[in-house]
Structures are given as C-alpha cells and as structure tokens.
C-alpha positions as a Markdown table, in Angstrom:
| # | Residue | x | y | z |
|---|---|---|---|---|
| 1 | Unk | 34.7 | -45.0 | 18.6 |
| 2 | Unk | 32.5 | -43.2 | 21.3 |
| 3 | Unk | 33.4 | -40.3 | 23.2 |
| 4 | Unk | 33.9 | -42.6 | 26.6 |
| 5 | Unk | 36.4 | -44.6 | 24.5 |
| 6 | Unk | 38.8 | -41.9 | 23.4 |
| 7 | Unk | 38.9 | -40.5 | 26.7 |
| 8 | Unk | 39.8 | -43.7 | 28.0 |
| 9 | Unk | 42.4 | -44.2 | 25.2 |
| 10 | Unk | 43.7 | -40.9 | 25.7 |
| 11 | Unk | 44.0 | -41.3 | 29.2 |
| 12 | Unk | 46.0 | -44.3 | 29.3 |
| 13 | Unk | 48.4 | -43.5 | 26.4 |
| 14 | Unk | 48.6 | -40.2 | 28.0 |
| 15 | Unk | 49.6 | -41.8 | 31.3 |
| 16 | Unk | 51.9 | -44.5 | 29.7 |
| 17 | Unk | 53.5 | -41.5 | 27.5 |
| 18 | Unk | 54.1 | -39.5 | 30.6 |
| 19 | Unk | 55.5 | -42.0 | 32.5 |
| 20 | Unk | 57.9 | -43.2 | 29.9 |
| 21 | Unk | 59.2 | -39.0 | 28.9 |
| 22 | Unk | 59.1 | -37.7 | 32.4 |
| 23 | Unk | 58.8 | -40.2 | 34.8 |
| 24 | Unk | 55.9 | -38.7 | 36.3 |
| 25 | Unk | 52.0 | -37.6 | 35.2 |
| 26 | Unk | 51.3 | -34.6 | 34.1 |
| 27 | Unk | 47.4 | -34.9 | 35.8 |
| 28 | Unk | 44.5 | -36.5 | 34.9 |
| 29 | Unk | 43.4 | -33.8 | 32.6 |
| 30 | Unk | 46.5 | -32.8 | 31.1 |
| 31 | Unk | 47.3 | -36.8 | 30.6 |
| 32 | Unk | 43.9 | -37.0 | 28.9 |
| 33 | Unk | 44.4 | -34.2 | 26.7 |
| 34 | Unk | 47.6 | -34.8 | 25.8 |
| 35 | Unk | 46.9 | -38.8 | 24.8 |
| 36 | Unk | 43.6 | -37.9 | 22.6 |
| 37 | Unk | 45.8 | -35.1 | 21.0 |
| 38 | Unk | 48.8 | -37.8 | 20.4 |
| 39 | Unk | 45.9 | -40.1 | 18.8 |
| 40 | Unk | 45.4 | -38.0 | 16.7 |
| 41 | Unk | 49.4 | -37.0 | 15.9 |
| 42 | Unk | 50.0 | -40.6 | 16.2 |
| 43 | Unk | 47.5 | -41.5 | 13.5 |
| 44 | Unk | 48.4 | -38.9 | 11.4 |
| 45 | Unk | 52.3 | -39.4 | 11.4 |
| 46 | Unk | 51.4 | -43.4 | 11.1 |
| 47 | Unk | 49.0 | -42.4 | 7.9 |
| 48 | Unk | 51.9 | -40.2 | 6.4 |
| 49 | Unk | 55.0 | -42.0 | 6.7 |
| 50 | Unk | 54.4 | -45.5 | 7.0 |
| 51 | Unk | 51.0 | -45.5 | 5.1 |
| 52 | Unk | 49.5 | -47.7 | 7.2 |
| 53 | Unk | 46.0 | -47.3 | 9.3 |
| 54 | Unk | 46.4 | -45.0 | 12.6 |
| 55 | Unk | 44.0 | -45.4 | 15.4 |
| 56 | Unk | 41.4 | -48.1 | 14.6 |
| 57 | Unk | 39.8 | -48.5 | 17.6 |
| 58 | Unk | 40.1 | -49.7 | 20.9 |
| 59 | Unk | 42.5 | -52.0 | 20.9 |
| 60 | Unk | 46.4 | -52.8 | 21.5 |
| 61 | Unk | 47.5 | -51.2 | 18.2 |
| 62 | Unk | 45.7 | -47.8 | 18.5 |
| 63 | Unk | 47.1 | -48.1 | 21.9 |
| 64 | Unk | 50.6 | -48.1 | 20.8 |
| 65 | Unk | 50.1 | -45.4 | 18.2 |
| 66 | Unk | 48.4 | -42.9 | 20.4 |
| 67 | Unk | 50.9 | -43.7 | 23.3 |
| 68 | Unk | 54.2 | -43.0 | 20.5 |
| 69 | Unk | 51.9 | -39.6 | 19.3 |
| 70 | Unk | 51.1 | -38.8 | 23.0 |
| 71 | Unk | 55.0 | -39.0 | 23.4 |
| 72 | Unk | 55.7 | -37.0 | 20.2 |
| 73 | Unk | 53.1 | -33.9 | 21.5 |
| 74 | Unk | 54.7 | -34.4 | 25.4 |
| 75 | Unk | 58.1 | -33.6 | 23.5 |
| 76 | Unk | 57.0 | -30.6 | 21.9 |
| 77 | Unk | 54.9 | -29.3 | 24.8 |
| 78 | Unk | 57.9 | -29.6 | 27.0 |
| 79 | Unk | 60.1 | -27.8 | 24.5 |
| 80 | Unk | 57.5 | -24.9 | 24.7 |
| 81 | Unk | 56.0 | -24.5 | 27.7 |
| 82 | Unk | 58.3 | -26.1 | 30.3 |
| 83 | Unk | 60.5 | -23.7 | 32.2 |
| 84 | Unk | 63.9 | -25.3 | 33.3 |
| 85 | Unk | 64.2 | -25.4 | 37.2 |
C-alpha cells in the first residue's frame, strides 16, 4: 500500500474514530496520525488475538480494523493527555 493510501486510510478511520469516541475531530493532522497509528494497533491486536490478517489494504476490512485501533489509541491518548475541563 502506497504512502497516499495510508494517509487516506488513516485519515478517514481517524475521522470515523473520532467522531464515534468524542463526537468531534481532533484535526486533520491529529485525525491522520491517530488513524495510521490505530492501523497499525488495529492490525496488531487483530494479528494477536484473533489470529487473523490486520490491514490488508484498501479496502472495507482494513477500514474497520484501523477505525477499532484508531479508537483503541484515541482512548489511551485521551487518558494521558486530555485535561478534564
């Protein structure tokens, strides 16, 4: 998968995972970062405990693994870094 690809696959499972933990977008380049990083978390936790493939390309089922990584990462980075208002 070329580099154009993941951005665009991180940047709409980053969006979608946004939308769906916080109800709003963290930014274009935090919402990029955060969905290539979940691809990658999403593949991984995919890999480990379900054994099957993670991201596989560009299609609906890497979509739906990096969006439920993207979610797991948006989790964590709102447990750390967040500040309650």
């Amino acid at each position: 998968m070329g580099i154009i690809a993941w951005l665009v696959l991180g940047l709409v499972s980053g969006f979608i995972a946004s939308k769906i933990v916080n109800k709003t977008g963290d930014g274009l380049v935090m919402d990029i970062i955060l969905g290539i990083v979940g691809a990658v978390v999403g593949g991984f936790v995919f890999n480990q405990f379900f054994g099957v493939a993670g991201v596989t390309g560009f299609n609906l089922y890497s979509m739906f693994v990096a969006v439920v990584g993207a979610i797991i990462v948006l989790l964590i980075y709102h447990l750390l870094v967040r500040r309650r208002v």
